[in-house]
mmCIF file of the C-alpha atoms, coordinates in Angstrom:
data_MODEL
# 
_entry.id   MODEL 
# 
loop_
_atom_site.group_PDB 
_atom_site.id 
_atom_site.type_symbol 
_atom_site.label_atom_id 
_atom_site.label_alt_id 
_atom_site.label_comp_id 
_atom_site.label_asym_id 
_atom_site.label_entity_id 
_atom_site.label_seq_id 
_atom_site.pdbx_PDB_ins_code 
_atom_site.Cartn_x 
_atom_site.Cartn_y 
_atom_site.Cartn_z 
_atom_site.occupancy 
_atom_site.B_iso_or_equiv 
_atom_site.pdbx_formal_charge 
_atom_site.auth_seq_id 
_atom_site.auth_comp_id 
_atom_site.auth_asym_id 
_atom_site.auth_atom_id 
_atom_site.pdbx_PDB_model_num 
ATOM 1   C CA . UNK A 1 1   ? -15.001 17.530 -7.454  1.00 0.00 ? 1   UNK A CA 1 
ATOM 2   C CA . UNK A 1 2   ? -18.782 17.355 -6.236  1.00 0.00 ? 2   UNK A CA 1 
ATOM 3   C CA . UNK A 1 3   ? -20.119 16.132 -3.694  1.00 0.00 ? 3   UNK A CA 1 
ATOM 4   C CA . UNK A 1 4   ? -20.637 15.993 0.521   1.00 0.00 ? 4   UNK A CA 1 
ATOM 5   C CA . UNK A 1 5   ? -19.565 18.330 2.042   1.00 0.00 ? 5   UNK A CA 1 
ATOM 6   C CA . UNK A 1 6   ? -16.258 17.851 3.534   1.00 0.00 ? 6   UNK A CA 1 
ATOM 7   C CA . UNK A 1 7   ? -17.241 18.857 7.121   1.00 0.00 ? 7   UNK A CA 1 
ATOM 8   C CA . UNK A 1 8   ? -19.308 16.233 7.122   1.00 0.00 ? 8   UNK A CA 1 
ATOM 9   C CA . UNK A 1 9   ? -16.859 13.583 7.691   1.00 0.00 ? 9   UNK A CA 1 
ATOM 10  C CA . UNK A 1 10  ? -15.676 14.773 11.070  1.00 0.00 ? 10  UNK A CA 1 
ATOM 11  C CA . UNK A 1 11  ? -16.647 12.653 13.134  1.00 0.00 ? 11  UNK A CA 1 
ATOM 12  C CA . UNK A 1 12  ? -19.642 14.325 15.865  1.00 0.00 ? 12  UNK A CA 1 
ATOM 13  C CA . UNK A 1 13  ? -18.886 12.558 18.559  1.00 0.00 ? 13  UNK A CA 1 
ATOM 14  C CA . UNK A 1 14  ? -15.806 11.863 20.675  1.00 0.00 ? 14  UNK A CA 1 
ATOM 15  C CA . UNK A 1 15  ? -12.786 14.095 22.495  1.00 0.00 ? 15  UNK A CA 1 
ATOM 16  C CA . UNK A 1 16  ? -11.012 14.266 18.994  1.00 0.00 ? 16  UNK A CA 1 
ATOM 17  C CA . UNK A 1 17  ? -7.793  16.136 19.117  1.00 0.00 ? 17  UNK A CA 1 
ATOM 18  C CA . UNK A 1 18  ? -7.626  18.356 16.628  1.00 0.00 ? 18  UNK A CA 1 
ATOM 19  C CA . UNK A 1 19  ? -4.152  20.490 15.461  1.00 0.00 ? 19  UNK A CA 1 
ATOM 20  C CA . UNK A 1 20  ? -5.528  23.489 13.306  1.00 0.00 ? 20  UNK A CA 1 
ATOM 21  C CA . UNK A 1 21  ? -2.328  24.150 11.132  1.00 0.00 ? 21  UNK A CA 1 
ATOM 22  C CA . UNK A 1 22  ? -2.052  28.852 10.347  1.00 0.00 ? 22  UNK A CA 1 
ATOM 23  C CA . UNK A 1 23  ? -4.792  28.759 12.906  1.00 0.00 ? 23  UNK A CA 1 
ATOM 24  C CA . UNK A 1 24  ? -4.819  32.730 13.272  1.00 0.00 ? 24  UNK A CA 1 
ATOM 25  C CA . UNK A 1 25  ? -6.434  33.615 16.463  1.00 0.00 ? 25  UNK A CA 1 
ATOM 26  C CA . UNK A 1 26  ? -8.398  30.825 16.760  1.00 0.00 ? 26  UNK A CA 1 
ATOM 27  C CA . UNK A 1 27  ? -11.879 30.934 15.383  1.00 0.00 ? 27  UNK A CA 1 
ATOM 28  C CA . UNK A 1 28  ? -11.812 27.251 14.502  1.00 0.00 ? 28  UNK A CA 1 
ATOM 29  C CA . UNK A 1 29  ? -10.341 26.518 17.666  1.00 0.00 ? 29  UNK A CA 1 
ATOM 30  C CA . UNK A 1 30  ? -13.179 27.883 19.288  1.00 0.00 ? 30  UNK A CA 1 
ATOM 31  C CA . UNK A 1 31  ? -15.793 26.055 17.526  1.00 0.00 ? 31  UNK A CA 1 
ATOM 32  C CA . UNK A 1 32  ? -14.058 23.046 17.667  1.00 0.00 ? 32  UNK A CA 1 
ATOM 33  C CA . UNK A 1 33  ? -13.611 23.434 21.247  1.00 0.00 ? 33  UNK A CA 1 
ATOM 34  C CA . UNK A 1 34  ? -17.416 23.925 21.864  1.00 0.00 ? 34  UNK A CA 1 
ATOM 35  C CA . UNK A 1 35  ? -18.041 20.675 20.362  1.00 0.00 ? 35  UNK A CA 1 
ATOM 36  C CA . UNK A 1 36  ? -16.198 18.710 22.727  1.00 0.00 ? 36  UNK A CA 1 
ATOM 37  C CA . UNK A 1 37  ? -12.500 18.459 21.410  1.00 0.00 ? 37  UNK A CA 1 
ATOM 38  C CA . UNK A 1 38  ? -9.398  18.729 22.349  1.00 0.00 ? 38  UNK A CA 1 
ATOM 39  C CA . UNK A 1 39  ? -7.854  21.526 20.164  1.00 0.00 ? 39  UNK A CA 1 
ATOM 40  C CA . UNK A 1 40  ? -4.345  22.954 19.644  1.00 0.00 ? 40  UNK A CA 1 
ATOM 41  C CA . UNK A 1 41  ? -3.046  25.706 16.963  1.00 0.00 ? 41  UNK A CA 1 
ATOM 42  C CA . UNK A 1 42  ? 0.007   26.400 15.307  1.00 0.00 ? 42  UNK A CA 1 
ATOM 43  C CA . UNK A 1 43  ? 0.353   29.856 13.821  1.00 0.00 ? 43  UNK A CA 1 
ATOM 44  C CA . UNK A 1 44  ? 3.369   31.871 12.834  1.00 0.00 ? 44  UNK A CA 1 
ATOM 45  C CA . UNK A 1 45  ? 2.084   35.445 13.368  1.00 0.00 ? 45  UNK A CA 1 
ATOM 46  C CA . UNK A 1 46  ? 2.842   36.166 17.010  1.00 0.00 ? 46  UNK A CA 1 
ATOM 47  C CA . UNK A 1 47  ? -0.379  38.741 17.694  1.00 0.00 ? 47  UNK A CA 1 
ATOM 48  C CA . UNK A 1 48  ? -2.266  36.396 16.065  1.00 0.00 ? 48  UNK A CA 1 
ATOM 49  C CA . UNK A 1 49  ? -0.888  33.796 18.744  1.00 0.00 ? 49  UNK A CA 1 
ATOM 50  C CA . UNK A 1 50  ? -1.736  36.737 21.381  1.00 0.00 ? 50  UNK A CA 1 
ATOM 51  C CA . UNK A 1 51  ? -4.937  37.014 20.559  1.00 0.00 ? 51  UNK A CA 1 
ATOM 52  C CA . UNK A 1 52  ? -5.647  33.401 20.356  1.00 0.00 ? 52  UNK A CA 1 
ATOM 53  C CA . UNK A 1 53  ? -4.211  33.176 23.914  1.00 0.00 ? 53  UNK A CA 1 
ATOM 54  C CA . UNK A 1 54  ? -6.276  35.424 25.369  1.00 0.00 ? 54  UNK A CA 1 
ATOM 55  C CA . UNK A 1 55  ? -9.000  33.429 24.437  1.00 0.00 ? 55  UNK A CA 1 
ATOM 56  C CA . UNK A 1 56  ? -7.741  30.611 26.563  1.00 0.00 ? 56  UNK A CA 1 
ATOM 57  C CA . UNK A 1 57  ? -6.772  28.422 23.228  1.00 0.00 ? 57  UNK A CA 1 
ATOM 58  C CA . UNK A 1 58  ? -3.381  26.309 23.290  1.00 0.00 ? 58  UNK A CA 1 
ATOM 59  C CA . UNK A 1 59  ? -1.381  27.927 20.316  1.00 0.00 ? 59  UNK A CA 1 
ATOM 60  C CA . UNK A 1 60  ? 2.223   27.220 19.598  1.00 0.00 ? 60  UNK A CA 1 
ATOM 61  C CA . UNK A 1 61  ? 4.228   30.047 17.885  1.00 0.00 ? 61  UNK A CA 1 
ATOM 62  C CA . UNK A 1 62  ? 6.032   28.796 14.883  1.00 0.00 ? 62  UNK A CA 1 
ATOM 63  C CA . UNK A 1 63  ? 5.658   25.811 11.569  1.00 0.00 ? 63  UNK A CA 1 
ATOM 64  C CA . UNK A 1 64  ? 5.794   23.015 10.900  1.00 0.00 ? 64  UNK A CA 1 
ATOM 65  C CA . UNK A 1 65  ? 8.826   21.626 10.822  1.00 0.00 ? 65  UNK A CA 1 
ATOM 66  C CA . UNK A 1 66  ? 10.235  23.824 13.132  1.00 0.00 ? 66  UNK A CA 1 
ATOM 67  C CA . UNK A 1 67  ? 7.847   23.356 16.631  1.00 0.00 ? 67  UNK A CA 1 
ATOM 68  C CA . UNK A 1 68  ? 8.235   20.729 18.528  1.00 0.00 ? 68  UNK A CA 1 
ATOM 69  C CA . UNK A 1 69  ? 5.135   18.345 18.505  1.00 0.00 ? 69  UNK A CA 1 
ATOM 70  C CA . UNK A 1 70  ? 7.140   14.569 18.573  1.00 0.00 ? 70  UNK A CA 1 
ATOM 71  C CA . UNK A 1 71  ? 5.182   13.262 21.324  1.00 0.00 ? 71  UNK A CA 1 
ATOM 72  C CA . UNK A 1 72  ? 1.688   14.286 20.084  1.00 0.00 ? 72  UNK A CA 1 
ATOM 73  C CA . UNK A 1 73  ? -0.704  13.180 17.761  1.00 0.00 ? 73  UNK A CA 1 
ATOM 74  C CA . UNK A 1 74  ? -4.067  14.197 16.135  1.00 0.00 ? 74  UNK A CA 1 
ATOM 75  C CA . UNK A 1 75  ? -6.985  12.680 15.026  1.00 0.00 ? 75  UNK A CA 1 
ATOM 76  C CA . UNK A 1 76  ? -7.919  15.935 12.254  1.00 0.00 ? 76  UNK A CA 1 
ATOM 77  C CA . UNK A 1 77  ? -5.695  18.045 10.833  1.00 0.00 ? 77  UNK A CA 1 
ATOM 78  C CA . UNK A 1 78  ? -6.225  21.197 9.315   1.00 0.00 ? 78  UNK A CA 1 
ATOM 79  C CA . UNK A 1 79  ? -5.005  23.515 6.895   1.00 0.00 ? 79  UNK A CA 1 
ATOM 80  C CA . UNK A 1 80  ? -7.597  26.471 6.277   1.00 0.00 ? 80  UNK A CA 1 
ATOM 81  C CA . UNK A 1 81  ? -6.736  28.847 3.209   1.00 0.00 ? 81  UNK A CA 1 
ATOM 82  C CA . UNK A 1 82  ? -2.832  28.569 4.619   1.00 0.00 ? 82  UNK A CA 1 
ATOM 83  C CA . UNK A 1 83  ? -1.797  25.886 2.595   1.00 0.00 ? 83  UNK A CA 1 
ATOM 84  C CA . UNK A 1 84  ? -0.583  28.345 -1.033  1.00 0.00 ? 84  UNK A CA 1 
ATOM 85  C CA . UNK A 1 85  ? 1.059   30.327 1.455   1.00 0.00 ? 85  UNK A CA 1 
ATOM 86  C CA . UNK A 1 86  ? 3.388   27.857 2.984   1.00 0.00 ? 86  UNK A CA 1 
ATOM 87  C CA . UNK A 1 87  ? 6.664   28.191 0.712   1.00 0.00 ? 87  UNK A CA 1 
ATOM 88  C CA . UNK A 1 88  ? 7.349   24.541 0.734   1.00 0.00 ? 88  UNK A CA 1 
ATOM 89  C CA . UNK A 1 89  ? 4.130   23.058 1.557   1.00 0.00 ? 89  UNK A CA 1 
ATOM 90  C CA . UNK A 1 90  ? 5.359   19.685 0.697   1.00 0.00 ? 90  UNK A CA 1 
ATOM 91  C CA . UNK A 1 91  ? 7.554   19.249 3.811   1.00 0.00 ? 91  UNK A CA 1 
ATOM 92  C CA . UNK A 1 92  ? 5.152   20.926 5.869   1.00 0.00 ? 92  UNK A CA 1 
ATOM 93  C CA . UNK A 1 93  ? 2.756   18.208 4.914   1.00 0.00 ? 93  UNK A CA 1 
ATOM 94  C CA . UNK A 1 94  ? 5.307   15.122 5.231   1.00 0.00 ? 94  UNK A CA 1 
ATOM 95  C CA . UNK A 1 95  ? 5.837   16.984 8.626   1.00 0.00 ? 95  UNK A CA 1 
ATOM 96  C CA . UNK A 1 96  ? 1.888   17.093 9.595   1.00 0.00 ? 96  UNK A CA 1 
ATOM 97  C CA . UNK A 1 97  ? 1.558   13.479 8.198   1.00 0.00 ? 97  UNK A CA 1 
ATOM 98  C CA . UNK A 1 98  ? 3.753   11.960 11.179  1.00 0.00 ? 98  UNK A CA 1 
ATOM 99  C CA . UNK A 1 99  ? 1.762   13.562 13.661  1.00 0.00 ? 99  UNK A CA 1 
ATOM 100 C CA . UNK A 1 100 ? -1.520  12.175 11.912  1.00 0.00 ? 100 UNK A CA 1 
ATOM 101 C CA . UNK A 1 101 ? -3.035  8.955  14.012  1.00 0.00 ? 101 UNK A CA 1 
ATOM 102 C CA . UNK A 1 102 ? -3.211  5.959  12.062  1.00 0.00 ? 102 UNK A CA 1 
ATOM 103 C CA . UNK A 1 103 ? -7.059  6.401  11.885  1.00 0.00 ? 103 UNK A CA 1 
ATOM 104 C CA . UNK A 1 104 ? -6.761  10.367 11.610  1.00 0.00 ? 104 UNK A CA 1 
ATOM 105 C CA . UNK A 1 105 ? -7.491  12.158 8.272   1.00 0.00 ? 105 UNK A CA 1 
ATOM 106 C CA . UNK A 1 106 ? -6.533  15.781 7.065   1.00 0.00 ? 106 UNK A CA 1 
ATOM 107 C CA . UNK A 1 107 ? -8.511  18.768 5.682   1.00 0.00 ? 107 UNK A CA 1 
ATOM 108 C CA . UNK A 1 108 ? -6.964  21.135 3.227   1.00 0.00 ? 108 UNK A CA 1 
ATOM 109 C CA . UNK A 1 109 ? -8.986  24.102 1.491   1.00 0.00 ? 109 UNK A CA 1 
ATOM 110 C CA . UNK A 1 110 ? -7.377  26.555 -0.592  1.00 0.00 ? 110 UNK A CA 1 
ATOM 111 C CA . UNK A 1 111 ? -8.325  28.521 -3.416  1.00 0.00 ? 111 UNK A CA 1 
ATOM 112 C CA . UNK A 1 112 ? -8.687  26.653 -7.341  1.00 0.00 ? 112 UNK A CA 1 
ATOM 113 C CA . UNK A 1 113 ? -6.514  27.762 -10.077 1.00 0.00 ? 113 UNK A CA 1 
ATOM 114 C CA . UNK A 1 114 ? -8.560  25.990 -12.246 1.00 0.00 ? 114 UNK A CA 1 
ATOM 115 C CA . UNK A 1 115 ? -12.007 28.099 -10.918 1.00 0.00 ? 115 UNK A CA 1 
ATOM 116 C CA . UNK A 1 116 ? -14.126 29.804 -13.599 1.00 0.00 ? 116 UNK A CA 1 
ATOM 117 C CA . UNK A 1 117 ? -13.429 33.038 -12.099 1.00 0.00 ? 117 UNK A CA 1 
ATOM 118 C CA . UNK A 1 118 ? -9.528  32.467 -12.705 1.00 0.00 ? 118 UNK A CA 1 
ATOM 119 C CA . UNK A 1 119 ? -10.255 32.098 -15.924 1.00 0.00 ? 119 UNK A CA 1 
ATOM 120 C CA . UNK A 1 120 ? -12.413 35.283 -16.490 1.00 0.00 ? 120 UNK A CA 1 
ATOM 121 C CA . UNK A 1 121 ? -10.166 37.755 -14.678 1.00 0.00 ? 121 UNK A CA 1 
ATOM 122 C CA . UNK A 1 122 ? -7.302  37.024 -14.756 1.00 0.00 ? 122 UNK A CA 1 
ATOM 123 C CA . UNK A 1 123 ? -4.860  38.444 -13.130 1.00 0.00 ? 123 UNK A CA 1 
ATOM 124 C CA . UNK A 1 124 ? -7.697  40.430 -11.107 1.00 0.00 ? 124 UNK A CA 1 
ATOM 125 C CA . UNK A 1 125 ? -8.684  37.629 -9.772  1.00 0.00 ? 125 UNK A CA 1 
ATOM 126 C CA . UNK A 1 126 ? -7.854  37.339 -6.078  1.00 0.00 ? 126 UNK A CA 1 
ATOM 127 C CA . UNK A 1 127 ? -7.355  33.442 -5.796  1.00 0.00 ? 127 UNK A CA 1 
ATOM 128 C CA . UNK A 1 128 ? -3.255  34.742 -6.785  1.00 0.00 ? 128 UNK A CA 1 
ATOM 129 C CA . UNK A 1 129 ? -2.785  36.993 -3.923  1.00 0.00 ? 129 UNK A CA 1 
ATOM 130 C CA . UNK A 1 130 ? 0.779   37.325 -4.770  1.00 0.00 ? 130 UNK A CA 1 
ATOM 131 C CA . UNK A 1 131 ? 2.951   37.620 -3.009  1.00 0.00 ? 131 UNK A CA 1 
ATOM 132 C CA . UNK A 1 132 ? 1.954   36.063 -0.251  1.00 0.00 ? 132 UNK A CA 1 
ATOM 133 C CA . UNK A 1 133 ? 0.585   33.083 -2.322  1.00 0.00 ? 133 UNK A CA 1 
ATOM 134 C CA . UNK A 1 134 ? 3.625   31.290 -3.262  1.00 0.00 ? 134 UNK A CA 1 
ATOM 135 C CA . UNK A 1 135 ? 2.296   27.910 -5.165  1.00 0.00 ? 135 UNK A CA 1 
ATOM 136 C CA . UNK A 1 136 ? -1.282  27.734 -6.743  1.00 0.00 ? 136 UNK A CA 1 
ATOM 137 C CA . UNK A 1 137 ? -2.854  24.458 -6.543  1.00 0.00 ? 137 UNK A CA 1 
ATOM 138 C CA . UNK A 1 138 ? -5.602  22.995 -9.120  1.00 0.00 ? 138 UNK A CA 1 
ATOM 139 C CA . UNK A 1 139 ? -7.318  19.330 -7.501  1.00 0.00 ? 139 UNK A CA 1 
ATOM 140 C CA . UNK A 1 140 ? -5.420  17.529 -9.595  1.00 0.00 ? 140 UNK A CA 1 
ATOM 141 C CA . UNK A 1 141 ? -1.716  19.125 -8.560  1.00 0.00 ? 141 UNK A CA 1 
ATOM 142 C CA . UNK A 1 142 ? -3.137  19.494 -4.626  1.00 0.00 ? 142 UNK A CA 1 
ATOM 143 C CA . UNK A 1 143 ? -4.091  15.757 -4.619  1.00 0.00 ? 143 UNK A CA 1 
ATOM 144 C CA . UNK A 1 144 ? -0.398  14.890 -6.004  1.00 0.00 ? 144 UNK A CA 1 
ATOM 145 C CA . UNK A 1 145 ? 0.877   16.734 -3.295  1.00 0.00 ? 145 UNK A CA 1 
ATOM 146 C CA . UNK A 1 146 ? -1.223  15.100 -0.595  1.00 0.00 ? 146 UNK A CA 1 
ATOM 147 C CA . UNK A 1 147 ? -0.266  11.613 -2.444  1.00 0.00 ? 147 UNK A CA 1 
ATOM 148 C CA . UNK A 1 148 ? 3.528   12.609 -2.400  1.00 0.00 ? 148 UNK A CA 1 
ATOM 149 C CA . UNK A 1 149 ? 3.315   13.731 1.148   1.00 0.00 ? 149 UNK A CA 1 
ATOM 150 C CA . UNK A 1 150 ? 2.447   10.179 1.972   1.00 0.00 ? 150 UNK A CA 1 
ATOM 151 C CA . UNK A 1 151 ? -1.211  10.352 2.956   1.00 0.00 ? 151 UNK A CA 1 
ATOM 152 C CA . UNK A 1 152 ? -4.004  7.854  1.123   1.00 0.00 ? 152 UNK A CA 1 
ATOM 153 C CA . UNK A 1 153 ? -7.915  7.812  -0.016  1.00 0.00 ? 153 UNK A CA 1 
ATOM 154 C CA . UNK A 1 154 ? -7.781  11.691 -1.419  1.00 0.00 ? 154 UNK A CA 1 
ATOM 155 C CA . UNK A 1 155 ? -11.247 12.962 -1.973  1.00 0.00 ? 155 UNK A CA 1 
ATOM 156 C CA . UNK A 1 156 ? -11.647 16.933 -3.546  1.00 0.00 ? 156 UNK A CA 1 
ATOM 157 C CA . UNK A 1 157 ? -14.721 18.967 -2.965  1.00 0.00 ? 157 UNK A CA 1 
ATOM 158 C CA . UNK A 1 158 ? -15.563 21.894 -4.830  1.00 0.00 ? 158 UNK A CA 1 
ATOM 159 C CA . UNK A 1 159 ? -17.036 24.973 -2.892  1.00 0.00 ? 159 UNK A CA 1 
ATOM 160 C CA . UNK A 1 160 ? -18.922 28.170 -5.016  1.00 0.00 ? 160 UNK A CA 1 
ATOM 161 C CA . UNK A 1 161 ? -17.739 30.921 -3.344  1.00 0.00 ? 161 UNK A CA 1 
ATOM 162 C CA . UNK A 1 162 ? -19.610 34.420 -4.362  1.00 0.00 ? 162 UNK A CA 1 
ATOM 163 C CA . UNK A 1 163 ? -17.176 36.552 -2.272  1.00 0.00 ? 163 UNK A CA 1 
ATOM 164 C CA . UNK A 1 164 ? -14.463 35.787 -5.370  1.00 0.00 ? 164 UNK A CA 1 
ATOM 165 C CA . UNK A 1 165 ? -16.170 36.794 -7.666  1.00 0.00 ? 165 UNK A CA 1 
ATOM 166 C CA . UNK A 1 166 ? -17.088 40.296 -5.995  1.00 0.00 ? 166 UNK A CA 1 
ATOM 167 C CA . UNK A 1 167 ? -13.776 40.699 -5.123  1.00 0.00 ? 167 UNK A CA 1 
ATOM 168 C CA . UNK A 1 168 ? -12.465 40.106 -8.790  1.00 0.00 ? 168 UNK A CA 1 
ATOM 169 C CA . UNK A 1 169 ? -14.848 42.550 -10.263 1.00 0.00 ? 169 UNK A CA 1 
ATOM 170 C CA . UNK A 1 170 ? -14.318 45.152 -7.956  1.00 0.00 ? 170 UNK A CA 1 
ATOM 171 C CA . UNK A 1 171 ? -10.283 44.284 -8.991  1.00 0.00 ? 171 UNK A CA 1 
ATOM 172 C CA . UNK A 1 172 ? -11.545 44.401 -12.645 1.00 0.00 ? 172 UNK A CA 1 
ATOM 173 C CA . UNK A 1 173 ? -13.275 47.890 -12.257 1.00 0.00 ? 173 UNK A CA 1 
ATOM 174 C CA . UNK A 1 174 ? -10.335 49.480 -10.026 1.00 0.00 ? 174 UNK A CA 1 
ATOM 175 C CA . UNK A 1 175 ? -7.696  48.226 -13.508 1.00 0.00 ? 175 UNK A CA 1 
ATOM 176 C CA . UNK A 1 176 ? -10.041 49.206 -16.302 1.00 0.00 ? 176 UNK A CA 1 
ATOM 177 C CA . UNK A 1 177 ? -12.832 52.162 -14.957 1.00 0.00 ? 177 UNK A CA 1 
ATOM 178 C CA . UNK A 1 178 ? -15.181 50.334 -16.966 1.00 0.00 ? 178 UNK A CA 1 
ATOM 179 C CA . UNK A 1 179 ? -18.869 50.706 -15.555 1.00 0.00 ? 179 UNK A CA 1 
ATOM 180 C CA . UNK A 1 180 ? -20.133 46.969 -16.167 1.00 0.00 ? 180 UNK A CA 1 
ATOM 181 C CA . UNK A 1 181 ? -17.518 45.318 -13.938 1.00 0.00 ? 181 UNK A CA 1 
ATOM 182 C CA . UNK A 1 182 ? -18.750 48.047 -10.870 1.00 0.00 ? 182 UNK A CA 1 
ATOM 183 C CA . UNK A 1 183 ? -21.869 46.915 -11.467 1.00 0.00 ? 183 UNK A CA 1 
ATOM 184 C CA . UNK A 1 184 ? -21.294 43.112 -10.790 1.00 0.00 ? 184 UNK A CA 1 
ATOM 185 C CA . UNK A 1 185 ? -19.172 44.358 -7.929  1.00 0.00 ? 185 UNK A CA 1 
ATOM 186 C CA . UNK A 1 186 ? -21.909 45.761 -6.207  1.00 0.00 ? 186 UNK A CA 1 
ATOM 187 C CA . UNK A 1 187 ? -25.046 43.150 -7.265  1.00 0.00 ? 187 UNK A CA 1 
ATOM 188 C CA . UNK A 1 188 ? -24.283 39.879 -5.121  1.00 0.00 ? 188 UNK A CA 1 
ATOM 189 C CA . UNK A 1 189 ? -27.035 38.381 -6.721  1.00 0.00 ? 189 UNK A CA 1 
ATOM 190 C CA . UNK A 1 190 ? -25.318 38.274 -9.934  1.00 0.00 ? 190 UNK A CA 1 
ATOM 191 C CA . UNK A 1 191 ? -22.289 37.196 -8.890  1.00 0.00 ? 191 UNK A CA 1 
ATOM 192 C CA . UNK A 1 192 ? -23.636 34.758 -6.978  1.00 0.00 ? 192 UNK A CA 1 
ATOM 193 C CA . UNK A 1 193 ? -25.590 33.277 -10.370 1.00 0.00 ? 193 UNK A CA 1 
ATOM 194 C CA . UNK A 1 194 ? -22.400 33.339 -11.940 1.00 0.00 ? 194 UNK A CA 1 
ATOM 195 C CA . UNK A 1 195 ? -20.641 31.118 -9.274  1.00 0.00 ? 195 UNK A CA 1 
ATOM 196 C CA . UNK A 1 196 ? -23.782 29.182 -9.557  1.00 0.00 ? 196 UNK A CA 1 
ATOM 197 C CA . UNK A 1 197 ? -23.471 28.226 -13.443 1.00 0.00 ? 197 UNK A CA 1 
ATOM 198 C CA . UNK A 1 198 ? -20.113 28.686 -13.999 1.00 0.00 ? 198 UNK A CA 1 
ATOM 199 C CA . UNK A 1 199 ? -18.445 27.544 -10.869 1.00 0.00 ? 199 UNK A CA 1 
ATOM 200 C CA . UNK A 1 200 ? -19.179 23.553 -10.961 1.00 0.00 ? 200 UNK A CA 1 
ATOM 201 C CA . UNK A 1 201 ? -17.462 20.361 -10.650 1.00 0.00 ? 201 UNK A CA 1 
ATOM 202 C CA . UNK A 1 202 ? -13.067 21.264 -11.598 1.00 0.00 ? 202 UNK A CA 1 
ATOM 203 C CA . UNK A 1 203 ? -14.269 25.103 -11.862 1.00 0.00 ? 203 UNK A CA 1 
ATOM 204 C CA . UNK A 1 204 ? -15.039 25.475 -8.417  1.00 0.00 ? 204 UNK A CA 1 
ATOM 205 C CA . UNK A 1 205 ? -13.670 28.977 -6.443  1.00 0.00 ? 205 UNK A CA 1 
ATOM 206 C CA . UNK A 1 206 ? -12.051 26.676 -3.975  1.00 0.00 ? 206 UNK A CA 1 
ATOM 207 C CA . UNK A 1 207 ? -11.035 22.855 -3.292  1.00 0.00 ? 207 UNK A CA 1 
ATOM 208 C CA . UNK A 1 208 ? -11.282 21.410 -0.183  1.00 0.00 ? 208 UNK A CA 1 
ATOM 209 C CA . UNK A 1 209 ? -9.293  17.745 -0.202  1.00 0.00 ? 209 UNK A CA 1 
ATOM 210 C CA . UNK A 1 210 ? -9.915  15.364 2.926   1.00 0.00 ? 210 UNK A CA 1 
ATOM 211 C CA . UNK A 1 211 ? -7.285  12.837 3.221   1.00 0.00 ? 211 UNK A CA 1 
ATOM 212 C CA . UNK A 1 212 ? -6.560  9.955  5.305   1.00 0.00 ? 212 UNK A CA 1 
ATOM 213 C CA . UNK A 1 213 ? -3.420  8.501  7.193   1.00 0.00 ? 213 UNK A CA 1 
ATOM 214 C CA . UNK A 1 214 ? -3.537  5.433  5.659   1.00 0.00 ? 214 UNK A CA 1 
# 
């Protein structure tokens, strides 16, 4: 689960086309669209399509299946903390996949269920998000899915993030009232040491799998 980072294998160079999968309003877009590419969004929330919009960004309304994108392909793909909220993610993928070029590869991040900070809180911990989360994906059970969905070479990343475990012990305090947890809460030093030591290698807060078309 260690390694490069996984931004690093987009390629720097190039009019890539890029489809940014739950895109919201378009952050990614934006960057993506400084660097050169070609970029187009798909997001189901319309003001978040509004807003994307008005920053001059091609967004369709809708999912995947469900817009129409037969006549397009995409060198990147991207699925950006949207993947645990898609309630069949599998035929969303196998959807994505056809519009992948034969040389294109995906990027899918999305919270651990195996993290260290899953483990210490719980249900406090914020990597569930239910309801709106509706499947929970470890490396092991996101690379299946990615396999399954027909896609090849699956490489996982693990990423420390201190914001979870800030948010979990603020979660922690606000079930309990005890002291020690509003102190982590409010020390991002200490969380941050935690993700440090305890947040390596299958314990990472979140997974970030690149994949490839073939």
């Amino acid at each position: 689960h260690r390694g490069r980072d996984p931004w690093d294998d987009l390629p720097r160079i190039g009019r890539m086309r890029l489809l940014d999968f739950g895109c919201g309003s378009g952050a990614y877009l934006l960057r993506r669209r400084e660097a050169g590419w070609s970029v187009t969004g798909v997001e189901p929330s319309h003001d978040a399509v509004v807003a994307a919009r008005s920053r001059g960004l091609e967004v369709i309304e809708g999912s995947v299946p469900g817009v129409d994108l037969s006549d397009r392909t995409f060198d990147v793909i991207t699925l950006l903390g949207v993947v645990a909220c898609l309630p069949d993610p599998l035929t969303t993928l196998r959807a994505l996949r056809e519009r992948l070029a034969d040389e294109g590869m995906i990027i899918v991040s999305t919270d651990n269920a195996d993290a260290a900070a899953a483990n210490w809180f719980g249900p406090d911990w914020p990597g569930w998000d239910l309801p709106r989360h509706y499947v929970h994906f470890t490396g092991a059970t996101l690379t299946d899915t990615l396999h399954r969905a027909g896609f090849a070479h699956v490489r996982i990343v693990g990423k420390r993030r201190t914001s979870r475990w800030r948010a979990a012990a603020r979660a922690r305090y606000a079930s309990t009232g005890k002291r020690r947890w509003r102190f982590m809460a409010r020390h991002r030093d200490l969380c941050s040491v935690m993700s440090r030591v305890l947040s390596r290698g299958r314990r990472a807060d979140e997974i970030v799998a690149i994949a490839h078309a073939r």
